[in-house]
C-alpha positions as CSV (number, residue, x, y, z in Angstrom):
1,X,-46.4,48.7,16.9
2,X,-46.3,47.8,20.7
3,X,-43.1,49.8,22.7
4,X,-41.2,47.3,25.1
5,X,-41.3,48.9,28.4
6,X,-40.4,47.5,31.9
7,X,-43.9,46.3,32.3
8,X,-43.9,44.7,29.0
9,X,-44.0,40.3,28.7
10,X,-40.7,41.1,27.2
11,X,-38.9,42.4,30.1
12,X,-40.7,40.5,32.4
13,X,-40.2,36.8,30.8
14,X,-37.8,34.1,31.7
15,X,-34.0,35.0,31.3
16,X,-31.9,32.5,28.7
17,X,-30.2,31.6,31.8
18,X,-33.0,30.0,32.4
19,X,-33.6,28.3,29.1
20,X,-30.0,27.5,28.8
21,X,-29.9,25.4,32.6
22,X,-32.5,23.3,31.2
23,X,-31.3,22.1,28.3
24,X,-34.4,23.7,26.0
25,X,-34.4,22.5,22.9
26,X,-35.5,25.2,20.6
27,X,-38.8,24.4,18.7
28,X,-38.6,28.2,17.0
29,X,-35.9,30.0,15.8
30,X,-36.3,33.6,15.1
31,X,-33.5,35.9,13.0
32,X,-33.4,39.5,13.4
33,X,-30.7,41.0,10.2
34,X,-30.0,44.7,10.6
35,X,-28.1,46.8,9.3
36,X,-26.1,49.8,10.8
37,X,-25.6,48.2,14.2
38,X,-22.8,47.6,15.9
39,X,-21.5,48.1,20.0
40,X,-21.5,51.5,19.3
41,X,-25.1,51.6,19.1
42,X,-25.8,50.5,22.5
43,X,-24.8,54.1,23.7
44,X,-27.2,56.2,25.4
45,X,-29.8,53.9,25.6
46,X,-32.0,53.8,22.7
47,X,-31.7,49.4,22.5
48,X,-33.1,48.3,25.9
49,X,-34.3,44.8,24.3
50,X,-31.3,44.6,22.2
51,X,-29.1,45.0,25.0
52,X,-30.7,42.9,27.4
53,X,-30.2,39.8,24.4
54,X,-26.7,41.1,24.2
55,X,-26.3,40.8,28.0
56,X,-28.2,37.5,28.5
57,X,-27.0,35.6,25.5
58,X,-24.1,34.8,23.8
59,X,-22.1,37.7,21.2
60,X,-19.3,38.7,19.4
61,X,-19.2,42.2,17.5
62,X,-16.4,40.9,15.0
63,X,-17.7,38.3,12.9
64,X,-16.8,38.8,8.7
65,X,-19.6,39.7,6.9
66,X,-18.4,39.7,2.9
67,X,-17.2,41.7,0.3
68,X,-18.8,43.7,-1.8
69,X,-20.3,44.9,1.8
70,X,-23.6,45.4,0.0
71,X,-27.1,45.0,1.0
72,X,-28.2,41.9,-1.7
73,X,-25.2,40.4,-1.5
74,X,-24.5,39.7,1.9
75,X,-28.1,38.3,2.5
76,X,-27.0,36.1,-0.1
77,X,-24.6,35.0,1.3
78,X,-26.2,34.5,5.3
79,X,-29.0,32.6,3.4
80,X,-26.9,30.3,1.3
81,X,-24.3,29.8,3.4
82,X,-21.9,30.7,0.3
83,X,-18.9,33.6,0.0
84,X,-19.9,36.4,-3.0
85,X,-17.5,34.5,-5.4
86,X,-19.6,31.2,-4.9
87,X,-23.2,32.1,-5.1
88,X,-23.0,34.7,-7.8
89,X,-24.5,37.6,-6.3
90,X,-22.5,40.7,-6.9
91,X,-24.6,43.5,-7.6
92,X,-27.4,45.4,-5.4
93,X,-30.4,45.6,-6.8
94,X,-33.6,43.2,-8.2
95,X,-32.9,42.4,-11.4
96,X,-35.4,40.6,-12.7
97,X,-33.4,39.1,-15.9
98,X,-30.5,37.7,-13.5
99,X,-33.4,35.1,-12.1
100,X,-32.7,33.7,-8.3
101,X,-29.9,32.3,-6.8
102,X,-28.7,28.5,-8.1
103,X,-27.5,27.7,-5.0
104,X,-29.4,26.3,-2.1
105,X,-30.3,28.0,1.0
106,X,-30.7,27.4,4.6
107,X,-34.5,27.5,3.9
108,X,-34.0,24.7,1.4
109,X,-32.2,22.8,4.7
110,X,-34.5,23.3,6.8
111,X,-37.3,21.5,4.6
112,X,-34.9,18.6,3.9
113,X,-33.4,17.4,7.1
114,X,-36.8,18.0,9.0
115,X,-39.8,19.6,7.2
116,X,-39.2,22.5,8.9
117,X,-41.3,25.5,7.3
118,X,-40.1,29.3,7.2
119,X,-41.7,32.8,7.1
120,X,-39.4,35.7,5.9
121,X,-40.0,39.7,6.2
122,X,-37.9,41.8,3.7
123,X,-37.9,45.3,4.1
124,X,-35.7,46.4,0.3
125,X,-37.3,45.5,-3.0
126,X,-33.9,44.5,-3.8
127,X,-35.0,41.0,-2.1
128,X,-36.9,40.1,-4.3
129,X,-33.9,38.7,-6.4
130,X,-33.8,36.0,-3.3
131,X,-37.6,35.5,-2.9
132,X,-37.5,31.7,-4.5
133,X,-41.0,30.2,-4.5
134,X,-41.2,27.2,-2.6
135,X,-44.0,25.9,-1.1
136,X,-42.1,26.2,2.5
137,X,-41.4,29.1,2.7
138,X,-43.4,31.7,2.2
139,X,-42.4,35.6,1.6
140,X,-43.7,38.8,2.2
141,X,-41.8,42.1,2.2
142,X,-42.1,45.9,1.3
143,X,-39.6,48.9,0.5
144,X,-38.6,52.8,0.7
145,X,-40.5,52.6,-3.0
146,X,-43.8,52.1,-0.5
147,X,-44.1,55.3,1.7
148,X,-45.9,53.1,3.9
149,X,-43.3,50.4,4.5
150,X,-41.6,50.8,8.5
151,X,-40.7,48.4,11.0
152,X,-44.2,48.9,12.4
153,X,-45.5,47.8,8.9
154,X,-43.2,44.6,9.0
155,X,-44.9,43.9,12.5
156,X,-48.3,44.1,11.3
157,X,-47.0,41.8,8.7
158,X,-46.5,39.4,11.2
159,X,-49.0,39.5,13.6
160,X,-51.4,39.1,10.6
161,X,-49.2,36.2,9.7
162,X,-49.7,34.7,13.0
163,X,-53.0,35.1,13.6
164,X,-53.8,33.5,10.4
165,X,-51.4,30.6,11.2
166,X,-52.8,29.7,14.8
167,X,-56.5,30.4,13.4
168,X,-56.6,26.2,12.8
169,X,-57.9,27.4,8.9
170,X,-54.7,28.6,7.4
171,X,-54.9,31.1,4.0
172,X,-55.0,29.5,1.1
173,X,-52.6,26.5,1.4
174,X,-49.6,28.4,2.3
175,X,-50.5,29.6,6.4
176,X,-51.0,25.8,7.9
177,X,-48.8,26.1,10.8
178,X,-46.3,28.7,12.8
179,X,-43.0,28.6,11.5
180,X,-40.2,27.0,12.8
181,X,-37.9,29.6,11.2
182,X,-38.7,33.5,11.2
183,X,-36.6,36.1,9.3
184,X,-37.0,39.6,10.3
185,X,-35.4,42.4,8.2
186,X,-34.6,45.8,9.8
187,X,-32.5,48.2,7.9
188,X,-33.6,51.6,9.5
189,X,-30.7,52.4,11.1
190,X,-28.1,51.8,8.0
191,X,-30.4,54.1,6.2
192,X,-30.5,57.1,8.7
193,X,-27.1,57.0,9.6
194,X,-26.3,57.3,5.9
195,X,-28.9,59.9,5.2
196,X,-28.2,62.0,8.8
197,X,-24.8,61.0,10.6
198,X,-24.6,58.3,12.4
199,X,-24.6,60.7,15.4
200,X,-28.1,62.4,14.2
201,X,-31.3,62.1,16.5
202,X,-32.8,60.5,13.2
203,X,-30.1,57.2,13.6
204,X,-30.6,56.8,17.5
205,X,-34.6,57.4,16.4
206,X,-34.2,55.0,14.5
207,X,-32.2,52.7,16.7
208,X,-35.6,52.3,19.0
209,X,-37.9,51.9,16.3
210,X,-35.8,49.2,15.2
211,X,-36.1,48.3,19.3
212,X,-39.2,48.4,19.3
213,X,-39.8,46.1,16.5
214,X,-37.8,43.7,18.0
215,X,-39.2,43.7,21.4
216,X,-42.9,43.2,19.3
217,X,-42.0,40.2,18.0
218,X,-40.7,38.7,21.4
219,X,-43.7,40.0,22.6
220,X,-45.7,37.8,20.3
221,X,-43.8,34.5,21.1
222,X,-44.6,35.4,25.0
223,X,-47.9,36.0,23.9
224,X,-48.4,32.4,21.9
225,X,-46.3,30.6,25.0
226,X,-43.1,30.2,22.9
227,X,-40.8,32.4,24.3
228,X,-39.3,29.6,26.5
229,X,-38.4,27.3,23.6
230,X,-37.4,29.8,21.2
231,X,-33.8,30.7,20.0
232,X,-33.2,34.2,19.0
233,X,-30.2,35.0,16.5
234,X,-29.3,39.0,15.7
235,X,-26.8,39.9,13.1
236,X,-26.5,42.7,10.7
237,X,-25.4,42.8,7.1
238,X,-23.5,45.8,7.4
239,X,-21.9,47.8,11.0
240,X,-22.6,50.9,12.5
241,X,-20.6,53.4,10.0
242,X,-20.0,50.5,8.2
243,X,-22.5,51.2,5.2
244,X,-20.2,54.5,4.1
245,X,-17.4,52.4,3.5
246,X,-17.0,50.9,-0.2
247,X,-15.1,48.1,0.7
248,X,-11.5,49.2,0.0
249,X,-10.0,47.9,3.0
250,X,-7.8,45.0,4.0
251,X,-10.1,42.8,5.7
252,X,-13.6,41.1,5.4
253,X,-15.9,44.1,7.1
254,X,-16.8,43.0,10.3
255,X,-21.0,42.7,11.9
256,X,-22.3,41.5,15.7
257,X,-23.5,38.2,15.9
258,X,-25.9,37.6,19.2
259,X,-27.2,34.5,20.1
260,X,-30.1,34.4,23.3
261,X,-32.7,31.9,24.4
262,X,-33.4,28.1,24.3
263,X,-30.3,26.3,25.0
264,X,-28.1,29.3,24.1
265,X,-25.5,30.1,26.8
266,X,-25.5,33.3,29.0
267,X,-23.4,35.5,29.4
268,X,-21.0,34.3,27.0
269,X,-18.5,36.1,25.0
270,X,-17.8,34.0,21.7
271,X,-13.9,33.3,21.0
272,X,-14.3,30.8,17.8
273,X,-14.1,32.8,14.6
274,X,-17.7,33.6,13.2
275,X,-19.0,34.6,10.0
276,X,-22.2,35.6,8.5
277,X,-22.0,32.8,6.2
278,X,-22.3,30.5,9.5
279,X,-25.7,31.8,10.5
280,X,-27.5,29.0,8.7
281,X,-25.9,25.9,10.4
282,X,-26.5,27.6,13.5
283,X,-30.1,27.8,12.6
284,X,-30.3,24.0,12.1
285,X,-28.3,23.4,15.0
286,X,-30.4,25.5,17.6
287,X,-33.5,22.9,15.7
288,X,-31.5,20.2,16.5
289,X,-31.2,19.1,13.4
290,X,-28.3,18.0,10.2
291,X,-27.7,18.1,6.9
292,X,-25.0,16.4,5.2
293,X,-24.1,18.7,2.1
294,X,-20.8,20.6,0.7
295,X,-21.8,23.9,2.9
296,X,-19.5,26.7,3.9
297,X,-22.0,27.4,6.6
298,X,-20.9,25.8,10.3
299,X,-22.9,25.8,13.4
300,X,-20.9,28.5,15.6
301,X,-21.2,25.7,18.4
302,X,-19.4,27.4,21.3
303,X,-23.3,29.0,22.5
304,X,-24.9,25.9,23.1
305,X,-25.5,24.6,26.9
306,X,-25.5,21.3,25.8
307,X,-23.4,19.2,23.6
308,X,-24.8,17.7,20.5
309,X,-26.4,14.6,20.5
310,X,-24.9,13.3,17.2
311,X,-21.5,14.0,16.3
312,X,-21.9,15.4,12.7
313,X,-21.3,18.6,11.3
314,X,-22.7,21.2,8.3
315,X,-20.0,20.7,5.6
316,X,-17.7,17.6,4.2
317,X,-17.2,15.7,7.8
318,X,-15.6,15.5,10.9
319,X,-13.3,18.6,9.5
320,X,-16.1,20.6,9.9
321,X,-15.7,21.1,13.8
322,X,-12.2,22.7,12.9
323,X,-12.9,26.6,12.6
């Protein structure tokens, strides 16, 4: 797995002030969902790539993830836009009897308002219980089961993926094209702070890794020439210290939300109120593109430079601006 350093195309591309002045509509969208992460874990320095997105781009670190606050079904919830109670998914495990969610995702969007194709990298067997076959989107993912599986895997996952996709010969008939929509998973540092302390060399260890993975995949949109007309989104399903908690509280738990890149604005500290569920729409919106469905997913539109160019929203109307 390549290490960002200061010499890296990384630190060394164009800022999203850049992108963001020019108007850049995004032709990629890439989604980075962690899990353990949260302002605290910018502290001493292990998240140089994650803290330049969070200086350059737009954030909040309070935006409601869901109840349960559990691995399976948040990610149901991000992908289908849905609340637990909605889209079924209550427990944390693959079960292979409970078949996949009815409900259908952003990936299902994407290939309906614009053809759009997607490429998803899982890192918990568990997602396999959201792994739909569709000829779109196309899955690939490994697990603590596999001794072998670490963000370094997932990245040779990827560049694999996209060398087969820019060869001109595909694989099979699934790897035709890039695609316009990349999901990275990266739970390391949930999992070390839960096995070690959230103060423990192993969970700022594995805050770089995590980094570093991150930093890999920029790398390979510099690489390809796409950095400049990508948008980057970074959540996390659960918060740093968050993954102890069972729930019991008041509230909704609360996850960052970071948005950086083509036409994303700098520098911005998001006021609206944001929830994982809005991910999705967001998605679209960076793509420039809409769906007209019943969807409690809305575009968190306060981070785009420029205004859309048709007045419709995710969801049941005009409401749908109101958040």
């Amino acid at each position: 797995m390549a290490v960002t350093s200061p010499g890296s195309p990384v630190a060394q591309a164009p800022s999203a002030t850049a992108s963001a002045t020019t108007g850049a509509q995004a032709e990629q969208v890439v989604l980075f969902v962690l899990e353990g992460i949260g302002q605290e874990s910018l502290k001493g320095g292990s998240m140089p790539v994650f803290s330049r997105l969070v200086k350059e781009g737009s954030v909040t670190w309070s935006a409601s993830a869901v109840k349960p606050p559990l691995r399976l079904p948040t990610m149901a919830s991000l992908l289908t836009g849905m609340p637990v109670e909605k889209h079924g998914v209550t427990w944390d495990s693959f079960d292979f009897a409970r078949g996949y969610p009815r409900p259908p995702t952003v990936f299902d969007y994407l290939d309906l308002s614009g053809g759009k194709d997607s490429a998803i990298f899982f890192m918990d067997e568990s997602m396999y219980q959201l792994a739909k076959p569709e000829p779109y989107t196309d899955y690939q993912m490994c697990g603590p089961l596999k001794p072998e599986c670490s963000p370094a895997t997932v990245i040779s996952y990827i560049r694999d993926y996209f060398r087969k996709a820019t060869s001109g010969d595909g694989h099979g008939h699934a790897i035709l094209s890039l695609p316009h929509f990349l999901v990275v998973h990266l739970p390391e540092p949930s999992r070390a702070g839960l096995a070690h302390g959230w103060n423990s060399r192993a969970y700022r260890d594995a805050l770089r890794t995590v980094d570093s993975a991150i930093g890999s995949v920029l790398e390979l949109y510099g690489e390809l020439g796409l950095l400049k007309r990508t948008t980057v989104l970074v959540t996390a399903l659960n918060g740093y210290g968050a993954a102890k908690a069972s729930g019991n509280g008041a509230g909704l738990p609360h996850v960052p939300w970071i948005a950086w890149g083509a036409g994303i604005k700098a520098g911005k500290i998001i006021h609206q109120p944001v929830s994982i569920l809005d991910t999705g729409a967001t998605v679209l919106r960076a793509l420039g593109l809409e769906t007209h469905t019943e969807w409690e997913s809305h575009a968190v539109e306060e981070i785009f430079a420029a205004p859309r160019s048709v007045q419709v929203d995710m969801g049941s109307g005009a409401d749908a601006h109101s958040r």
